[in-house]
Backbone as CSV, one residue per row, in Angstrom:
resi,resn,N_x,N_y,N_z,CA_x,CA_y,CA_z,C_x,C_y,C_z
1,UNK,130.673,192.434,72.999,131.929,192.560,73.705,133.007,191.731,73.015
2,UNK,132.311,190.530,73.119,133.772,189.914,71.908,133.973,190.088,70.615
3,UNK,132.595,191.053,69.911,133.251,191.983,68.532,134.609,192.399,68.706
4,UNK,134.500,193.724,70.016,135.257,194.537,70.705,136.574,194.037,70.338
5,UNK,136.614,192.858,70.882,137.916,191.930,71.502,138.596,191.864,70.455
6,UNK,137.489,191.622,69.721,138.850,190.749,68.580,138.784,191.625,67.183
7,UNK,138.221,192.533,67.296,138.832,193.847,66.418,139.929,194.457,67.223
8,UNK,140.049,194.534,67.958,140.938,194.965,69.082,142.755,193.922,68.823
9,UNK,142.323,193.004,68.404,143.012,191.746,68.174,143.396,192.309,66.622
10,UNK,142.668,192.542,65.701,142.302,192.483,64.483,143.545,193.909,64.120
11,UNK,143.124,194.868,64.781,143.956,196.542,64.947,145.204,196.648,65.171
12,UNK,145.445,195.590,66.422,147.268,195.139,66.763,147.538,194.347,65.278
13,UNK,147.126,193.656,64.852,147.652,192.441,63.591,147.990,193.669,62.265
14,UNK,147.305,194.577,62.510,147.150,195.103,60.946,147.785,196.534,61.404
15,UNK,147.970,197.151,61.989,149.065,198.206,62.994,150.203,198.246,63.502
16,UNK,150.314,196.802,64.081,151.215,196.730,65.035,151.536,197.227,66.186
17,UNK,150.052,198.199,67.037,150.593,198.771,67.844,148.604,198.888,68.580
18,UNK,148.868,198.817,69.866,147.213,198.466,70.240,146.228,199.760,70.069
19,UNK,144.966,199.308,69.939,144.370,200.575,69.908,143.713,201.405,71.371
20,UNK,143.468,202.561,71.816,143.292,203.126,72.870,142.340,203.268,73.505
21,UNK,141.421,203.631,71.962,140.059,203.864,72.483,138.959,202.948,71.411
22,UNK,137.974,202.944,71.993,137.064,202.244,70.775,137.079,203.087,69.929
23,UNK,137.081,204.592,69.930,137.145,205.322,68.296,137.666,204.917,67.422
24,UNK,138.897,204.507,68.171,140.494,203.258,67.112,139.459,202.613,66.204
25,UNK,138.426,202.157,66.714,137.939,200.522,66.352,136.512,200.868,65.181
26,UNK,136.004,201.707,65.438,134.394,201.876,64.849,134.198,201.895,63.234
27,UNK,135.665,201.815,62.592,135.483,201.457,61.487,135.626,199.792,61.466
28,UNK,136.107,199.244,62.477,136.130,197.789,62.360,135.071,196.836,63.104
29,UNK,134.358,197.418,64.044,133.084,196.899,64.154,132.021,197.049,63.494
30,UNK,131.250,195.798,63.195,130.266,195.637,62.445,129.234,195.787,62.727
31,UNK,129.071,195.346,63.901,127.516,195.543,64.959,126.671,196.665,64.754
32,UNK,125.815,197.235,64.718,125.225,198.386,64.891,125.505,198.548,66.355
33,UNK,125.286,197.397,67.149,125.196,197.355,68.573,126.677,197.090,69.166
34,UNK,127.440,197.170,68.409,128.652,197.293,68.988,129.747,198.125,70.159
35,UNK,129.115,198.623,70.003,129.707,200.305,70.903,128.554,199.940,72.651
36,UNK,127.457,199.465,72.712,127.214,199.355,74.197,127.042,197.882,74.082
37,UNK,126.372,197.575,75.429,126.109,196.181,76.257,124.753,195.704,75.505
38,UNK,124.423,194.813,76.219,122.804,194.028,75.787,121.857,194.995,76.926
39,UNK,122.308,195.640,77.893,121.437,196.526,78.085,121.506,198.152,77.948
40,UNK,122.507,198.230,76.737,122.340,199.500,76.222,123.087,200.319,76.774
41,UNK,124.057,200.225,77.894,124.876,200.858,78.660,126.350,201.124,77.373
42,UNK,127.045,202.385,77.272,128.003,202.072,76.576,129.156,201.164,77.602
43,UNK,130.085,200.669,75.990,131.284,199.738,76.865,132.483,200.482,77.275
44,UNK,132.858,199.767,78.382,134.012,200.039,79.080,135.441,199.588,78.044
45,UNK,135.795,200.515,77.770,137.189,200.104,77.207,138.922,200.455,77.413
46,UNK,139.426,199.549,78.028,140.647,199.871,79.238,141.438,199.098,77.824
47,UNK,142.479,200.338,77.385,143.333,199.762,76.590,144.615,198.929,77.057
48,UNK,144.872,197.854,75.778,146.069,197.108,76.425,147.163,197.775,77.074
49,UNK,147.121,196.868,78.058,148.535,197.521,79.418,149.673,196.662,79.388
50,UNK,150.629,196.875,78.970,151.978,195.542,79.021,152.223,195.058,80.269
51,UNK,152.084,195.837,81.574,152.003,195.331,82.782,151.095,194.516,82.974
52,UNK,150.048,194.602,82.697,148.726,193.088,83.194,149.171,192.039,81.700
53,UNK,149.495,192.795,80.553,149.658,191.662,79.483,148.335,191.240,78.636
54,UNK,147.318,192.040,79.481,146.229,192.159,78.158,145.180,193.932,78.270
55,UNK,144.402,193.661,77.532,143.366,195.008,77.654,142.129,193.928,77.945
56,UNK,140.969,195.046,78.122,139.790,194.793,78.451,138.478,195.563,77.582
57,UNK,137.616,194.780,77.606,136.440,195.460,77.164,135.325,194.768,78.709
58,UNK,134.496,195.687,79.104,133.655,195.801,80.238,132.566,196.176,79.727
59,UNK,131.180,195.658,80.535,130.090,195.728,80.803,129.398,195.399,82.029
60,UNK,129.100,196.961,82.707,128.500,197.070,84.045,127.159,196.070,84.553
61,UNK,126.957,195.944,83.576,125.623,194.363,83.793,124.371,195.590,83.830
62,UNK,123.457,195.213,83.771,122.227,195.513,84.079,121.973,197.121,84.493
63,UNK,122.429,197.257,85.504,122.496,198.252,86.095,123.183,199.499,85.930
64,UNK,124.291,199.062,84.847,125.234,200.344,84.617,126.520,200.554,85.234
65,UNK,126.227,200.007,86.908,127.486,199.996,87.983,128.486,199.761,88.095
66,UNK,129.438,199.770,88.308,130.490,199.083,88.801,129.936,197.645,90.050
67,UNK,130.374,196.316,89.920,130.347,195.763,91.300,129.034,194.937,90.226
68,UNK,128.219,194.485,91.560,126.765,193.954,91.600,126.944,192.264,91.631
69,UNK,125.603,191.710,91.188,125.620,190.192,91.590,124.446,190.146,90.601
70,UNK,124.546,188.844,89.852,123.322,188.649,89.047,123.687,189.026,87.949
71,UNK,122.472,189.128,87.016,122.562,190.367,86.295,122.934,191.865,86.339
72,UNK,123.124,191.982,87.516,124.061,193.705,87.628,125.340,193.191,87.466
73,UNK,126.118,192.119,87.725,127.793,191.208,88.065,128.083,192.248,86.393
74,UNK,129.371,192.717,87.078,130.211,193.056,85.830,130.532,191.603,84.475
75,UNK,131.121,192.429,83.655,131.351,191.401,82.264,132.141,191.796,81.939
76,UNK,133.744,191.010,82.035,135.012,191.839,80.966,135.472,190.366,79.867
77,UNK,135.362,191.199,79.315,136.198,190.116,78.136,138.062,191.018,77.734
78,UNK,138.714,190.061,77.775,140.220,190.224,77.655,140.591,189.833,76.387
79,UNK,141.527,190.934,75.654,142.454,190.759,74.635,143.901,190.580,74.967
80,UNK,144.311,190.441,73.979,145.962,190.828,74.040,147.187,189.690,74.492
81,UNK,146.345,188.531,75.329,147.058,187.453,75.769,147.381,186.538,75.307
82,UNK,147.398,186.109,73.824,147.738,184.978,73.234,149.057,185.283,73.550
């Protein structure tokens, strides 16, 4: 997820303009495992919004879901806010 982030970071610097989807990105991630979670779920990717002032990359936890507690508890990591 924080590959995600900061290619995401990496795309605005070298563009100038944010990217939308992870497709933007898959030449700039390195991961093999880049594209889903640690449990294999693909990632959630909510491109930067000038109204909130950053984007997101998400992971449903465990379960896939939206919501949960534990290991199901969502995971977002945020770009865009420096």
């Amino acid at each position: 997820m924080n590959g995600v982030s900061e290619a995401s970071e990496f795309y605005h610097d070298e563009h100038k303009t944010w990217p939308q989807s992870l497709a933007d990105l898959t030449n700039l991630i390195y991961c093999e495992r880049g594209l889903v979670d640690g449990w294999g779920h693909p990632l959630i990717y909510q491109p930067f919004d000038p109204a909130k002032g950053y984007g997101a990359v998400i992971s449903y936890g465990r379960d896939g879901k939206p919501g949960g507690t534990g290991e199901d508890a969502d995971l977002e990591v945020r770009f865009g806010g420096r």
